[in-house]
N, CA, C and O atoms as a GROMACS GRO file, in nm:
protein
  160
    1UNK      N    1  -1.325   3.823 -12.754
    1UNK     CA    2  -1.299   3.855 -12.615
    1UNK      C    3  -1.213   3.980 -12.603
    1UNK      O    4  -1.252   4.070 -12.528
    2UNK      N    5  -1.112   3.992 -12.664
    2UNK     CA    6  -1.007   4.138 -12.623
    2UNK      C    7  -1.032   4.244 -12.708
    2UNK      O    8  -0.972   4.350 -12.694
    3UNK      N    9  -1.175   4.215 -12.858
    3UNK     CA   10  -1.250   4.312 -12.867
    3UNK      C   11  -1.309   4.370 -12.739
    3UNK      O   12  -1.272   4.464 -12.670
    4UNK      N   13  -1.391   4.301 -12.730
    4UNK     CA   14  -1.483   4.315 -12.625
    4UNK      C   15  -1.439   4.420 -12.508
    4UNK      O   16  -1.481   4.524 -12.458
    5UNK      N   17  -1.326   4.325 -12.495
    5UNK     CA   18  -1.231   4.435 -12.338
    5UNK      C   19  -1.174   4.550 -12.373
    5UNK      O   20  -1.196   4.659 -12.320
    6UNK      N   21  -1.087   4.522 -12.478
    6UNK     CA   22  -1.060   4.656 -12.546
    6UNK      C   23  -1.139   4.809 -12.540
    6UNK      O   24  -1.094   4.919 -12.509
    7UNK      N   25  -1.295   4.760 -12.590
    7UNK     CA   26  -1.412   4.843 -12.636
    7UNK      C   27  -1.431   4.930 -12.510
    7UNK      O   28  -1.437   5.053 -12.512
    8UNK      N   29  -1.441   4.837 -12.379
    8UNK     CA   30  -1.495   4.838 -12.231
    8UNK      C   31  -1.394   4.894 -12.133
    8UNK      O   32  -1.413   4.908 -12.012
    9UNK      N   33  -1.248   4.931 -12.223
    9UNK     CA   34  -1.162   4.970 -12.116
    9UNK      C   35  -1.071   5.089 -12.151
    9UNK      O   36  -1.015   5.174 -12.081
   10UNK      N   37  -1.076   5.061 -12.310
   10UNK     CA   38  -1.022   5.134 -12.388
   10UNK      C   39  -0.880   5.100 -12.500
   10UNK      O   40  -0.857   5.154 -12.608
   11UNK      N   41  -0.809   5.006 -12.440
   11UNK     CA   42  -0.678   4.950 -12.483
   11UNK      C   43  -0.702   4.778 -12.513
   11UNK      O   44  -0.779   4.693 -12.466
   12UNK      N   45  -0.603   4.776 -12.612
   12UNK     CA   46  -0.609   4.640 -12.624
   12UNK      C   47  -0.513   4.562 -12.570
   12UNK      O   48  -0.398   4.602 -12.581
   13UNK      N   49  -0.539   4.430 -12.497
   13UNK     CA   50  -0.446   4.435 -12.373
   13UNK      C   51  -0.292   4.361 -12.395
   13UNK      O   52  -0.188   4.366 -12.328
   14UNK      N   53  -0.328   4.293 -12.517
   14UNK     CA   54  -0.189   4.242 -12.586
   14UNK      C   55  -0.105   4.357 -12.635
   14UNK      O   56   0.011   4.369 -12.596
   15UNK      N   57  -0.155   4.437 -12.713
   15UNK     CA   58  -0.105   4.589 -12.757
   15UNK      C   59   0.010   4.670 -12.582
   15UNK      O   60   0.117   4.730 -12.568
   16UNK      N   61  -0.048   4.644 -12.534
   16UNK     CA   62  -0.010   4.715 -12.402
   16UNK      C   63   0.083   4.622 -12.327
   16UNK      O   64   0.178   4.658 -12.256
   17UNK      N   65   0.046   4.501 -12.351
   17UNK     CA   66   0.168   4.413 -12.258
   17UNK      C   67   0.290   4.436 -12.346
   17UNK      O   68   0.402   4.456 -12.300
   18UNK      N   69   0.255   4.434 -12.503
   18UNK     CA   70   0.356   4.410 -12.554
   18UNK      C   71   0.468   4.549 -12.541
   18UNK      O   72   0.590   4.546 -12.524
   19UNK      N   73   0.377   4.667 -12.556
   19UNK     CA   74   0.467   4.776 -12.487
   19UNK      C   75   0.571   4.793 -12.347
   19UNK      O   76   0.674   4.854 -12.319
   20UNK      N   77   0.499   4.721 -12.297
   20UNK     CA   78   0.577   4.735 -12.133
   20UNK      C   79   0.646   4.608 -12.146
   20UNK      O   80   0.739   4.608 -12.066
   21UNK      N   81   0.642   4.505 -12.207
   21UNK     CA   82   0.761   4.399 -12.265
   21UNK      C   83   0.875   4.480 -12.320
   21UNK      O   84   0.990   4.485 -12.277
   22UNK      N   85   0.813   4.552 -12.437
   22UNK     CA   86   0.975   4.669 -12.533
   22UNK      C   87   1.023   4.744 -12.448
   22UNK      O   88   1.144   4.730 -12.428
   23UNK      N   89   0.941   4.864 -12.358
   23UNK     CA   90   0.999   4.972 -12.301
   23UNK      C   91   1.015   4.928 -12.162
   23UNK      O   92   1.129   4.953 -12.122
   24UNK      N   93   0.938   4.869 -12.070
   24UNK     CA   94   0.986   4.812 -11.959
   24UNK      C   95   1.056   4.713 -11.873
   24UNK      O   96   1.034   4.680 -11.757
   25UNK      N   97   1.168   4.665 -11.978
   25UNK     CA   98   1.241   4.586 -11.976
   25UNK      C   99   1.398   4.656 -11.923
   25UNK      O  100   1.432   4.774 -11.932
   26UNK      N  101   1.460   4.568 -11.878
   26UNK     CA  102   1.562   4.661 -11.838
   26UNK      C  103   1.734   4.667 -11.968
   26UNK      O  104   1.830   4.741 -11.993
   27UNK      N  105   1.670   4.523 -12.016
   27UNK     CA  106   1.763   4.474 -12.089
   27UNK      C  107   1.730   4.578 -12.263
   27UNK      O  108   1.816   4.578 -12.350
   28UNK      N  109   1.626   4.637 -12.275
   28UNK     CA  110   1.609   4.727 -12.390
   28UNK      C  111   1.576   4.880 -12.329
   28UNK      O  112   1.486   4.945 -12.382
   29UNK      N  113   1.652   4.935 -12.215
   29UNK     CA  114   1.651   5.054 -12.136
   29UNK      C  115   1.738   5.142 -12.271
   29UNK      O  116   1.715   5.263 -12.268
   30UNK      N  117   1.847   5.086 -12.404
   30UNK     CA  118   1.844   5.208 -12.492
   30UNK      C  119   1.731   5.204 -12.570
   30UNK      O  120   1.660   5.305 -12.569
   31UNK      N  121   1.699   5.116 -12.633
   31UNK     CA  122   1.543   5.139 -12.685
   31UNK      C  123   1.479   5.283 -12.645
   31UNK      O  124   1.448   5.385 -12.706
   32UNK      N  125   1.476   5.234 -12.503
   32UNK     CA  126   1.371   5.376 -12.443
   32UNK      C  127   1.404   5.434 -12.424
   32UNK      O  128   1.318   5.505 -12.374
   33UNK      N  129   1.541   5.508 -12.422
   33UNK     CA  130   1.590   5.592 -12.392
   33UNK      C  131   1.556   5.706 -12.543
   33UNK      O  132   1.513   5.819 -12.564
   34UNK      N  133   1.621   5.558 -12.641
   34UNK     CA  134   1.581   5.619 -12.818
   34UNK      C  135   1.464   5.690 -12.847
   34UNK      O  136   1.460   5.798 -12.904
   35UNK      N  137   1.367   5.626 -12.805
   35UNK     CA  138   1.252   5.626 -12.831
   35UNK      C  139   1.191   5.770 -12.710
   35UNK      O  140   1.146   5.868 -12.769
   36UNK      N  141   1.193   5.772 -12.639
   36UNK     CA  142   1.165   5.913 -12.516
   36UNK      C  143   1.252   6.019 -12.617
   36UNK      O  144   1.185   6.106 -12.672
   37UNK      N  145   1.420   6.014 -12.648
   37UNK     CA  146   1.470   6.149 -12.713
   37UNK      C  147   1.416   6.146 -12.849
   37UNK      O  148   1.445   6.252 -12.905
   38UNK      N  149   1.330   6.044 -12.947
   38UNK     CA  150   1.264   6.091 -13.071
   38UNK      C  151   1.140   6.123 -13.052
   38UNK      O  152   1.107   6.177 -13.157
   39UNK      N  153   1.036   6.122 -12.970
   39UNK     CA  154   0.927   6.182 -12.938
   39UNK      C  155   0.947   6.325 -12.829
   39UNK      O  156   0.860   6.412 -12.823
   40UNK      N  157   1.052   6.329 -12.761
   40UNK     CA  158   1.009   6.457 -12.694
   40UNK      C  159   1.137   6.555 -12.808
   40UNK      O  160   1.148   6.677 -12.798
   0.00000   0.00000   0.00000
């Protein structure tokens, strides 16, 4: 099944919740802060 959706949408949708679980959380806001100043 989340092949399937994946294939048809582009992302896999556990992959993606689990991102906006790490970075869109407010309680791991240094995380992202870390993570935004080691990629840019």
């Amino acid at each position: 099944m989340y092949q399937e959706l994946s294939v048809a949408i582009g992302i896999i949708p556990l992959v993606d919740y689990a991102f906006k679980m790490l970075f869109g959380n407010e309680l791991h806001k240094p995380v992202t802060i870390h993570f935004l100043n080691s990629v840019l």
